[in-house]
C-alpha positions in Angstrom: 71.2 150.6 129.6 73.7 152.5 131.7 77.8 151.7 132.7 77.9 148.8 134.8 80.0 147.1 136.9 82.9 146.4 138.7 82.8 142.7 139.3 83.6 140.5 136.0 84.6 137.4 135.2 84.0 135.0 138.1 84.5 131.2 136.2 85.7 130.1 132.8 86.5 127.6 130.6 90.4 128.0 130.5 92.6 126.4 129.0 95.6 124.5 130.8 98.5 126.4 131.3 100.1 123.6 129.3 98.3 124.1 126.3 97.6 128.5 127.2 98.4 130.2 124.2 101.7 132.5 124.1 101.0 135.8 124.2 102.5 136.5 120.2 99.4 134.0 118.9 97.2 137.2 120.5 95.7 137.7 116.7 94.6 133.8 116.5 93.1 133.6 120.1 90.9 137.2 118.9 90.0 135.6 115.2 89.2 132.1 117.0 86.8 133.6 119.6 85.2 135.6 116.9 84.5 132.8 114.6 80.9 132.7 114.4 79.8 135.2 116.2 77.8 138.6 115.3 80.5 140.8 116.7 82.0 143.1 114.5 85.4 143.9 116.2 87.1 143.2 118.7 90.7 145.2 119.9 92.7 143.6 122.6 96.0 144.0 124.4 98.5 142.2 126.3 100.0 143.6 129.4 103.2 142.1 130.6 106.4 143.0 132.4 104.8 146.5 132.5 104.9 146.6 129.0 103.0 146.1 126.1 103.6 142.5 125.2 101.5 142.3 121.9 98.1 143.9 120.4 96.2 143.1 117.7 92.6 144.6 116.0 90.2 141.9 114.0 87.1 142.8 112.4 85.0 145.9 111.0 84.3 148.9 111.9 80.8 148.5 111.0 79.2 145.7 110.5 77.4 147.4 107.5 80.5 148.7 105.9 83.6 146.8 104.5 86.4 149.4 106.1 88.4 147.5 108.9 89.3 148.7 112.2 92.7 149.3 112.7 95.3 150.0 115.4 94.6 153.4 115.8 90.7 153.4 116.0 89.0 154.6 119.2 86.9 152.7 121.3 84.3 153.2 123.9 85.6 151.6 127.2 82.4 152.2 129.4 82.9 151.9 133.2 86.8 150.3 132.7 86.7 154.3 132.6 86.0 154.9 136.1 89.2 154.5 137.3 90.8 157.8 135.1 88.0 159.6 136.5 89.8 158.5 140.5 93.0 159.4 139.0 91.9 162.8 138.0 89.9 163.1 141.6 93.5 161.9 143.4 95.9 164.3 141.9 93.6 167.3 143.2 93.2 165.4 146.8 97.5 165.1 146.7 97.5 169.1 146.2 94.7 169.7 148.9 92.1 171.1 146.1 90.0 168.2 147.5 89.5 166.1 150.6 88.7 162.4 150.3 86.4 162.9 153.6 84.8 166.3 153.5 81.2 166.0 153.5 79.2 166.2 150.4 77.3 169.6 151.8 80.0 171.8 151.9 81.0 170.3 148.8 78.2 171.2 147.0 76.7 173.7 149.1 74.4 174.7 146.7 72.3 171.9 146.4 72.6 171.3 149.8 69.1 172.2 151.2 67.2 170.2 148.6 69.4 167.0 148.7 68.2 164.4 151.3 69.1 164.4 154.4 71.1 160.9 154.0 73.6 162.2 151.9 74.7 165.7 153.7 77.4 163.6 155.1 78.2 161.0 152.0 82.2 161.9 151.2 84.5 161.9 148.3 85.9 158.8 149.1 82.4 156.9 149.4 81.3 158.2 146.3 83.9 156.7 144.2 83.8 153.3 146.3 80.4 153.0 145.5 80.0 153.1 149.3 77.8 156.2 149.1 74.0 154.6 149.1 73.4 156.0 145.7 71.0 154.2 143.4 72.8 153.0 140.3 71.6 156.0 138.1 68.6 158.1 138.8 65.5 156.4 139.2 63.2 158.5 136.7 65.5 158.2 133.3 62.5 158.3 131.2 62.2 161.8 132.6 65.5 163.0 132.3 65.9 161.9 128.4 66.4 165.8 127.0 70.3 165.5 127.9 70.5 163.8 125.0 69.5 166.7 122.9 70.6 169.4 125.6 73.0 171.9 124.4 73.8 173.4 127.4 77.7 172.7 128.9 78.1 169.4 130.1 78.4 171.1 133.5 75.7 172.4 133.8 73.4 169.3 132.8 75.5 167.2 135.3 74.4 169.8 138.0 70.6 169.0 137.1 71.1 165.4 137.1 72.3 164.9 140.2 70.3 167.4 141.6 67.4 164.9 141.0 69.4 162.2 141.7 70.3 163.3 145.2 66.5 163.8 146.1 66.2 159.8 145.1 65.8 157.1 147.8 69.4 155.8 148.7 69.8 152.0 148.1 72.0 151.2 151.6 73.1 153.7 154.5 75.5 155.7 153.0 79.3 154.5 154.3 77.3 150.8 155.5 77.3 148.6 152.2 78.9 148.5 148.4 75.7 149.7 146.2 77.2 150.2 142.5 76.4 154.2 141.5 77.0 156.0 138.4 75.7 158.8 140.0 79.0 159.3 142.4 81.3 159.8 139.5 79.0 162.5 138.1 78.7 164.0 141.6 82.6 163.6 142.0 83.1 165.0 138.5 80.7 168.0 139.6 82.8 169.0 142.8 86.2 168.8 140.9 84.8 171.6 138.4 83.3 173.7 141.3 86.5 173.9 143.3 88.4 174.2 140.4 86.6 176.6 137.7 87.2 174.4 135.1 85.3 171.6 133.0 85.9 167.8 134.3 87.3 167.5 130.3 89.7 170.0 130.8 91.1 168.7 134.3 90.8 165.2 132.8 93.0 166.4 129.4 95.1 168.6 132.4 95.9 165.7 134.8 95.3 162.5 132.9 95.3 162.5 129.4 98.5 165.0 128.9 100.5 163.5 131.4 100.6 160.2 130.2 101.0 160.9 126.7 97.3 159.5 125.8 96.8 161.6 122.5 93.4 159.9 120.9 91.5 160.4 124.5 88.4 161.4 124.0 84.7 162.2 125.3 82.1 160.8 124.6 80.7 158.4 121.3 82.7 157.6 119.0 83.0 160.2 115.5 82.6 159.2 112.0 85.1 157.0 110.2 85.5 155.8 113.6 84.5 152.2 115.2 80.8 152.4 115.8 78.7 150.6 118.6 76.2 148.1 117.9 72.9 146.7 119.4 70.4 144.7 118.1 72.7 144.0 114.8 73.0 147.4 113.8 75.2 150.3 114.2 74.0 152.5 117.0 74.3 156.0 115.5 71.4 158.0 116.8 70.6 158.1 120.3 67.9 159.3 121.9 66.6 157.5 125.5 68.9 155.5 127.7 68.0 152.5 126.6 69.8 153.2 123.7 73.2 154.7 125.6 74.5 157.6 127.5 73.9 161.0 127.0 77.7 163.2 126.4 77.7 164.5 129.9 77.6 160.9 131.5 81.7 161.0 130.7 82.7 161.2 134.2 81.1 157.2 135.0 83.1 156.0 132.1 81.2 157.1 128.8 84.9 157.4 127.3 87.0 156.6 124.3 90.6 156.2 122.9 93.0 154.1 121.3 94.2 150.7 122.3 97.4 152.6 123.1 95.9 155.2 125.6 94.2 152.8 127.2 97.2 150.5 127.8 99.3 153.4 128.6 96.4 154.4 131.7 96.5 150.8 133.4 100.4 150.3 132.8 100.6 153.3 134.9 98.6 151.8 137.4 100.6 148.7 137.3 103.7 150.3 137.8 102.0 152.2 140.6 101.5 148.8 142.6 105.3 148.7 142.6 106.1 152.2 143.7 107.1 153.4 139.8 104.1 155.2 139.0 104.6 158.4 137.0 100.4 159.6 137.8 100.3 159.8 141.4 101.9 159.6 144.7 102.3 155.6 146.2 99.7 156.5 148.9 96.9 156.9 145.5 98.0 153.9 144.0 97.3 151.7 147.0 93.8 153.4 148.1 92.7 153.5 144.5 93.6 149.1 144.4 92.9 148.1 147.8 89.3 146.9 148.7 87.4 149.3 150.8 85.8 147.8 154.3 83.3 144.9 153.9 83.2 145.7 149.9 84.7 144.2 146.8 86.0 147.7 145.2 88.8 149.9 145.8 88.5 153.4 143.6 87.4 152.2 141.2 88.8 148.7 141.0 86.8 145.7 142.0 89.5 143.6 144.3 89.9 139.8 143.7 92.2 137.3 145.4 91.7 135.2 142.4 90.1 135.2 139.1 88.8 132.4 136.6 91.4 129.8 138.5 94.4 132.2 138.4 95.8 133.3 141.4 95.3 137.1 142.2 95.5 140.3 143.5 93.9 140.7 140.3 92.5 144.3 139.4 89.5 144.2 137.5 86.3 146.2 135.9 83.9 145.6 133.2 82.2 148.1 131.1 79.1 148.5 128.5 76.4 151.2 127.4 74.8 148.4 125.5 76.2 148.5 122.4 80.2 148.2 123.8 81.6 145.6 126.4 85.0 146.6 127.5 87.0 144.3 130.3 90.3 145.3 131.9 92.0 142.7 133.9 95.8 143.6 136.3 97.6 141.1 137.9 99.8 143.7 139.8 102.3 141.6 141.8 103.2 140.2 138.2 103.2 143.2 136.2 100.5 141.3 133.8 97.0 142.1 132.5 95.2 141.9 129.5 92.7 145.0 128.0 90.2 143.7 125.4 86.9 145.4 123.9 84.3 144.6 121.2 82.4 147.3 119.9 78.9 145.2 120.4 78.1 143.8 123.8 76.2 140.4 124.9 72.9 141.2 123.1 75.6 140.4 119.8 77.6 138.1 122.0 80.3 140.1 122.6 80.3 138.4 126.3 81.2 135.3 125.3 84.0 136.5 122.7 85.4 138.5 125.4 85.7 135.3 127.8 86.6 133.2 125.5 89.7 135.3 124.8 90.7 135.8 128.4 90.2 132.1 129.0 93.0 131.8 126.4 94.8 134.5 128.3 95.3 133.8 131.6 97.0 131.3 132.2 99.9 133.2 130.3 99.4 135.9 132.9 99.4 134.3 136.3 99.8 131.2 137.6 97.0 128.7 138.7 95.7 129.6 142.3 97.2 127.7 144.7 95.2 125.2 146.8 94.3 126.2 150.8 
């Protein structure tokens, strides 16, 4: 199983704003939801006022060891990872290394004649919309399972992938319908090293990571004495097919991990963004990265709602899971509000209906209910 997907939580059981939980009762709303279940842990954050209103770890590492996670364990945030990816894409479109419409031959000239016809035209800004045609990831994995024992630079065994990938049947016309695609981000990741010399986890430390202080950013799994994934009840510690994760050199769709901290320091930039404060990237990013692309439910790579579970939107919104993780990130931007929460298990372990149950505690603290037509 491979990153999915923009669109999340579409109906809950909330609670009434009345009886919502305050935002400081964050550790008793995560223990609550947790009661019961086979999750091991769960990390979550409160975003309010563009700031961090409250945080708060529960559980174990692993689920066959006693240690506990803690504040400053990593986490794997799957596709909610997408959007640093964008960020890192944006701030070489605002110098004019890249072009959000230059066509994906002369981007990639090299792989050009092979590549089918139907994507010679696909741009940057399609393929991180998901607006690109792309199958979700190449349609022969089984065949492609060596990346997880391939030594060669992460580069290099993108370049392969998607030069397979590229030869695959598109799903939609590229630029004519939203078709969810891994593959972009890795093709998007690819360009950004071509033009620039340099490895997407070098530009991603260079013009993500560094600038906004995110110090435990990482790519990849997640080390020893670190939180672990879990599927099937266990730890997930080898992998070897893609039913069991991602290979390293899927980072660029969102197969990365860091603190709570990082990752609330990432989507308070992006609130602060909405309101013109961003320290990242120009206004002009902020708004195409959060605004919903033509006849689609994304932005780059946000999935756009006018409301969410009852509350009443814009909300900003992506969920994200290899399998054995389930990360959900959730921005009310006009408010300033949002909440980040992961679990390092995912639904096979329940982890889906943990996560829900804590944001049904949540939102009502972060926006008001939707109004009535």
């Amino acid at each position: 199983m491979l990153f999915r997907q923009i669109a999340v939580i579409a109906a809950l059981t909330l609670a009434s704003a009345a009886c919502a939980a305050a935002p400081d009762k964050l550790d008793a709303i995560v223990k609550s939801a947790m009661a019961g279940s086979k999750v091991p842990a769960v990390g979550a954050v409160i975003l309010r006022d563009c700031a961090i209103s409250a945080q708060t770890v529960h559980g174990r590492q692993r689920n066959d060891r006693q240690r506990r996670a803690g504040t400053d364990d990593v986490w794997l945030i799957g596709s909610t990872g997408k959007v640093m990816t964008v960020a890192m894409i944006a701030r070489l479109a605002e110098r004019a290394v890249l072009a959000w419409d230059a066509p994906l031959e002369k981007m990639l000239p090299d792989l050009a004649a092979d590549m089918l016809p139907d994507y010679r035209q696909v741009t940057l800004l399609q393929l991180l919309s998901h607006r690109a045609g792309l199958p979700r990831d190449l349609l022969n994995l089984k065949g492609v399972e060596h990346f997880f024992t391939d030594t060669r630079p992460s580069g290099q065994q993108r370049l392969a992938y998607i030069a397979e990938a590229l030869r695959d049947k598109p799903e939609a016309a590229p630029g004519t319908a939203f078709a969810y695609s891994n593959t972009g981000f890795l093709i998007a990741a690819a360009i950004a090293e071509k033009v620039t010399g340099e490895t997407y986890e070098a530009l991603m430390r260079k013009e993500v990571f560094d600038p906004l202080a995110m110090r435990h950013a990482g790519f990849g799994n997640t080390g020893n004495g670190q939180n672990r994934g879990h599927r099937h009840g266990k730890p997930m510690l080898d992998m070897a097919k893609f039913d069991d994760g991602a290979p390293a050199m899927f980072a660029p769709a969102g197969f990365l991990h860091m603190s709570l901290a990082d990752w609330a320091r990432f989507n308070l930039d992006q609130l602060a963004g909405a309101r013109g404060q961003g320290k990242l990237l120009a206004p002009a990013s902020y708004q195409l990265m959060q605004t919903a692309q033509p006849d689609s439910p994304a932005g780059l790579d946000w999935g756009v709602q006018a409301s969410i579970a009852g509350r009443q939107g814009p909300a900003l919104v992506h969920q994200g899971s290899d399998g054995n993780w389930l990360a959900i990130a959730v921005l009310f931007p006009e408010r300033g509000s949002g909440a980040l929460v992961v679990a390092n298990a995912a639904e096979d372990m329940g982890a889906d209906k943990v996560l829900n149950g804590i944001f049904g505690k949540l939102f009502p603290t972060l926006s008001p209910a939707r109004k009535n037509p």
